[in-house]
N, C-alpha and C positions, 0 to 999 in steps of 0.2 A: 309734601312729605310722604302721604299713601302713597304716589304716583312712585318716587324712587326710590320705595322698598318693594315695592313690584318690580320695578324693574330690575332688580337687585336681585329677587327671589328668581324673576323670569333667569337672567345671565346663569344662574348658581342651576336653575334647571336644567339651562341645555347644554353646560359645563358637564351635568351628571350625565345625561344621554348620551353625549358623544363621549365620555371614558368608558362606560357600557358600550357604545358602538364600539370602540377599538378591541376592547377585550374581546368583544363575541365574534372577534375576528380571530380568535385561536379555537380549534376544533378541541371541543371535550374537556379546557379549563384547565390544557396541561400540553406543556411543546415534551411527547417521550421519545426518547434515544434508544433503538435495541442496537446493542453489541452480536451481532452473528459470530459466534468464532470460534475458532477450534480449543475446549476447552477440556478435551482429554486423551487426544491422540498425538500424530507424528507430529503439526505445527504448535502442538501445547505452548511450547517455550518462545515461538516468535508470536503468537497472537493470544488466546488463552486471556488469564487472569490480569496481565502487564498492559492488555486492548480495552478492558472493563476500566480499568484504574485509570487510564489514558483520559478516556472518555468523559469520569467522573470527574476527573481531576480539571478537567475544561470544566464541566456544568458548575459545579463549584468556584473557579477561580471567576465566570460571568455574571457570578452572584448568588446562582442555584433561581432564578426566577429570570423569565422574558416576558415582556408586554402584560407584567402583573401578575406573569402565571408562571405556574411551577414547572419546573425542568427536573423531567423522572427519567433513569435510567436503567433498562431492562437487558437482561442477557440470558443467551442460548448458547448450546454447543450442539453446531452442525453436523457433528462426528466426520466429516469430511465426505459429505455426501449428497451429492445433487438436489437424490428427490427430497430430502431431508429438508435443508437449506430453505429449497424453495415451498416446502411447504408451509416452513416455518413462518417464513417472509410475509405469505398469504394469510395466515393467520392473523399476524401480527396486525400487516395493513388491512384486514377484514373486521377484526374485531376488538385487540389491542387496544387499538389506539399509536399506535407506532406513525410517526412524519418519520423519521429518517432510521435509516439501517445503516451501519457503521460497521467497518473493519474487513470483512468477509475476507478471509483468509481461504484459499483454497482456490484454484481456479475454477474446475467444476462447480462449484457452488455458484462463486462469484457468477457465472455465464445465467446460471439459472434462475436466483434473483432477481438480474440484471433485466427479464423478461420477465417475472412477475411484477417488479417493479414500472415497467412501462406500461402493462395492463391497469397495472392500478393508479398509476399518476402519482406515486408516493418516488421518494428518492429514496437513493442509497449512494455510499462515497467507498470506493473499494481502495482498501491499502494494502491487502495481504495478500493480494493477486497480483499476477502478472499480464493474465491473456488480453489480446490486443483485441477483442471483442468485444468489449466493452466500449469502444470509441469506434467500435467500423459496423458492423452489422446488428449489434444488438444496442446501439446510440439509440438514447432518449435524450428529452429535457429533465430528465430526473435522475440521470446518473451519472455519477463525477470520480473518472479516475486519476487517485490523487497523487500515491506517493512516487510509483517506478509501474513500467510494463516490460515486456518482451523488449520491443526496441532499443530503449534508455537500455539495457543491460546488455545486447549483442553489440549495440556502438559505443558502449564503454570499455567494458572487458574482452569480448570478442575483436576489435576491431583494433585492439590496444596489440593485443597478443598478434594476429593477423601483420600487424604492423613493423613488431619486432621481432618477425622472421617464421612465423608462426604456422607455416602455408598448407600444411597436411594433416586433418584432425578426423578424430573419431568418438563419436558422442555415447555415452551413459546415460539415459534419457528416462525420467521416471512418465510412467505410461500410463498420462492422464492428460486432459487439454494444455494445463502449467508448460510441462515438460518438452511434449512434441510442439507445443507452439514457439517455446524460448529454441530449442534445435531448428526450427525453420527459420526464425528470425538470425540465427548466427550462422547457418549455413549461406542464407545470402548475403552476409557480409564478409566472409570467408571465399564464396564463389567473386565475388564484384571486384576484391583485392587479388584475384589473380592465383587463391588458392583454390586446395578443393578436398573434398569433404569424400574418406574412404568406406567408411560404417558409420553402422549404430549400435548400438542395443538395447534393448525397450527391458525394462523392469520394475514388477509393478509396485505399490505404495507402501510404504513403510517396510522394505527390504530389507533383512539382515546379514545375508551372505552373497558378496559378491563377487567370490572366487570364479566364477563361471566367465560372468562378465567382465574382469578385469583381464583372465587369460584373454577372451575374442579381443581386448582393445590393446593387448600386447602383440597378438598376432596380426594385428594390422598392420603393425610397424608405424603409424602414424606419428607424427611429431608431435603432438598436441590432443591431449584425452580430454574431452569439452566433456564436463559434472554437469550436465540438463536434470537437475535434481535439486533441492533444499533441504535444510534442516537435518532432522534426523538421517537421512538417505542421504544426504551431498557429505555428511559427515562422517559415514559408514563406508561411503564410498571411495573417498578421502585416505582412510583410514586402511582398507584394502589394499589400495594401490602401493601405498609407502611399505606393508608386508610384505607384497608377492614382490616388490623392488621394482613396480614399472616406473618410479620417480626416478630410476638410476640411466634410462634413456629416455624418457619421452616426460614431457611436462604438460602438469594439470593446468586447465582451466578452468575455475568454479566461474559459474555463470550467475549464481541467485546464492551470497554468502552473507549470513549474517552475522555482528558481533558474536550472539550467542554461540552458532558453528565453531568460532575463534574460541571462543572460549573450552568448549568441549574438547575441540581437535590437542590445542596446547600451542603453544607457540614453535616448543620445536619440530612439529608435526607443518604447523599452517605456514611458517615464515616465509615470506617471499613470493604467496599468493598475491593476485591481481582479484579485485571484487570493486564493482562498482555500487555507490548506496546512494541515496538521495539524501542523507545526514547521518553525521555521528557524533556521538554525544559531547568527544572532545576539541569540538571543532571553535568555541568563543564561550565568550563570558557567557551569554543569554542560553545556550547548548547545556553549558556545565550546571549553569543554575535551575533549569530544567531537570537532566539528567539526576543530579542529587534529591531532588524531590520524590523525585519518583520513584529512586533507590530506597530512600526511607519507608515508602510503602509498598515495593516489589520485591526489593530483594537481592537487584541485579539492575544493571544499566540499560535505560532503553533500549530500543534499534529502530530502525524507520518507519518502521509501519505503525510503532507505538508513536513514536512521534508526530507523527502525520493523522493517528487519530485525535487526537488532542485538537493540533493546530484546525482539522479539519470541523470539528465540531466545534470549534469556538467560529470560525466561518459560517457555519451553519445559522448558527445561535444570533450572530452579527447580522445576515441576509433577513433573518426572521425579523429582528427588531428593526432594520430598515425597510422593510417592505410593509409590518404594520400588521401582518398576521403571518400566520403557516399557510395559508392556501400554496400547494405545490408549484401552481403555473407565476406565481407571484412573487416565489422565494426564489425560483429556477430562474427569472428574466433576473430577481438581484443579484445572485450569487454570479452572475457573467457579466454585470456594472462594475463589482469592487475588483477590490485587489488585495492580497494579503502579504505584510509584510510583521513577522513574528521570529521568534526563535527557529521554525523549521526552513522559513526562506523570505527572500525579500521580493519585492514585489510580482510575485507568484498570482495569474491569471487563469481562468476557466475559459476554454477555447469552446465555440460554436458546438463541437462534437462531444463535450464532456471532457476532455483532457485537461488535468491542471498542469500549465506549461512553468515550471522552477527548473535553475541549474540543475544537475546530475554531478558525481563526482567518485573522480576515480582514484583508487585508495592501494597500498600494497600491506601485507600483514608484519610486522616489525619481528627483528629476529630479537629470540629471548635478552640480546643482551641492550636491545633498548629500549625495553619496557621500563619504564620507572614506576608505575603502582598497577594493581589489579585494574581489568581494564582496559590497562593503558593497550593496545593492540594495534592500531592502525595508523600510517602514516598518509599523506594527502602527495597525489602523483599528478594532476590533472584537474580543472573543472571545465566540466561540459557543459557549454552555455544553452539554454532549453531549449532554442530552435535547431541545434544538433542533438540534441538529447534524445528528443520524441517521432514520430512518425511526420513528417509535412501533412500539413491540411489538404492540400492536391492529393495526397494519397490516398485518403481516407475513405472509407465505404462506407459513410453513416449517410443515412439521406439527409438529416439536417443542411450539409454542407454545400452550398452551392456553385455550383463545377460553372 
């Protein structure tokens, strides 16, 4: 009888050690999430407050605990500034306590992270960016671009337009990495189809007057005025064009257009735009019941980057309790075993270089009279299966990739 309640006692001890072992496999007694985002300038409305809630609204729906421990979620506003960003980043993964950085809206930002992040062996998932640097030259194992870049939006939208007749264009281009990198990316899909490309004009961040700029893209005569701009400026710009009457010969391309633009611009303003997104709210049952959620505590209907932080941190969260702790090199090998298939996309995969490879989808903006509720904005033209979507892996400049 002594003999097996010792061994009873022995089992029940090393039952205790190895749940203690598992645990003291997460750094600091807490897996924390910082939100990087733009949470008072021109990206306010696509990343902002709607990117924090995203985030939350995942650590919550996984339980608000992984592998025993608490899931905290921290946020910043990078004011849309490199050294900013990155220093924040450094902070965070120095002292913090910060395993992943989420959302990073901005490209500049986004690039500069993207580098402290390899230094430090911490991750970060970037949705609010575009630049294709992120998978070519500044690839790590620790950083995952998830929702859209450059590419996905020059062979959506650019290549759509290029397609139906579109051959002479002249770009608005806000003058920061985002902008001149999405103009490169659509000028060689514009040159490759046989067009070709008369100007530009570079103007800087959150611009209000674009009379200047809109006469040079009138006097080009070009057939096609390519918006290399977001948000507040792609809807200013937008919004110029259709004053000074350049809409009356030559048509917009919005290159990087989000619900919220839709919403600003009006419908009788935006009807008939081409915008490629990586999800929209009204796209299924799973989108809508998503979307309403979030409405309840936004205020306003997602867009993809909010969507994609969510999907992307519950991926996160998933990686971490399959791999058995947060160690970086440990979540980074799991998070390129799974697969996710959620409300944002279906079997959606992490490529060798950091790229999350999901359809892309191309959208037109619905004319006022077929709108049936607030919202409702966009119709489906197109889906882009991911390996058109994204850059080829042959193309890529990360070293990871093996040529």
């Amino acid at each position: 009888m002594a003999n097996n309640l010792r061994l009873v006692m022995a089992a029940a001890s090393a039952l205790t050690l190895a749940a203690g072992g598992a645990a003291a496999q997460v750094s600091d007694d807490v897996v924390r999430i910082g939100v990087l985002a733009d949470m008072s300038g021109i990206y306010n409305d696509l990343s902002g407050k709607g990117a924090v809630e995203a985030v939350k609204m995942a650590a919550e729906d996984f339980g608000g605990t992984v592998l025993g421990k608490k899931i905290d979620v921290i946020f910043a506003d990078h004011l849309n500034k490199p050294d900013v960003g990155a220093a924040k980043a450094r902070e965070w993964f120095d002292t913090g306590g910060v395993d992943l950085i989420n959302d990073l809206a901005n490209s500049g930002v986004a690039r500069a992270v993207a580098t402290v992040a390899k230094e430090k062996k911490r991750h970060i998932i970037v949705n609010g960016a575009s630049n294709m640097g992120i998978t070519n030259e500044l690839c790590s194992p620790y950083a995952i671009h998830y929702a859209y870049d450059a590419y996905s939006l020059a062979h959506g939208t650019g290549k759509t337009v290029v397609e139906q007749g579109g051959k002479s264009w002249f770009f608005l281009t806000v003058d920061f990495a985002f902008g001149i990198g999405l103009e490169q990316q659509v000028s060689d899909v514009v040159r490759a189809n046989k067009g070709r490309v008369v100007g530009a004009a570079r103007h800087p961040l959150a611009t209000t007057d674009f009379s200047s700029y809109i006469l040079q893209a009138q006097a080009s005569k070009a057939e096609i005025i390519g918006v290399a701009s977001t948000g507040a400026d792609a809807v200013n710009a937008i919004k110029a064009a259709a004053e000074f009457g350049a809409t009356k010969n030559q048509k917009l391309a919005a290159l990087l257009l989000w619900i919220e633009d839709v919403h600003s611009l009006g419908l009788p303003t935006a009807q008939g735009l081409l915008l490629t997104n990586a999800w929209y709210w009204d796209m299924n049952d799973e989108t809508r019941k998503f979307a309403k959620r979030f409405y309840d505590r936004v205020g306003k209907m997602p867009n993809m980057a909010q969507a994609a932080d969510y999907s992307s941190t519950m991926f996160y969260l998933n990686a971490v309790k399959e791999a058995g702790t947060d160690n970086a090199d440990k979540v980074s090998a799991k998070m390129r075993e799974m697969t996710v298939s959620d409300m944002f996309t279906k079997q959606g995969k992490v490529r060798v270089d950091g790229r999350f490879m999901h359809d892309m989808y191309l959208w037109q903006v619905k004319a006022p009279a077929e709108s049936k509720a607030p919202w409702d904005y966009l119709k489906p033209v197109a889906t882009i299966p991911a390996e058109q979507a994204f850059q080829p892996l042959a193309d890529s400049k990360c070293d990871l990739v093996k040529k």
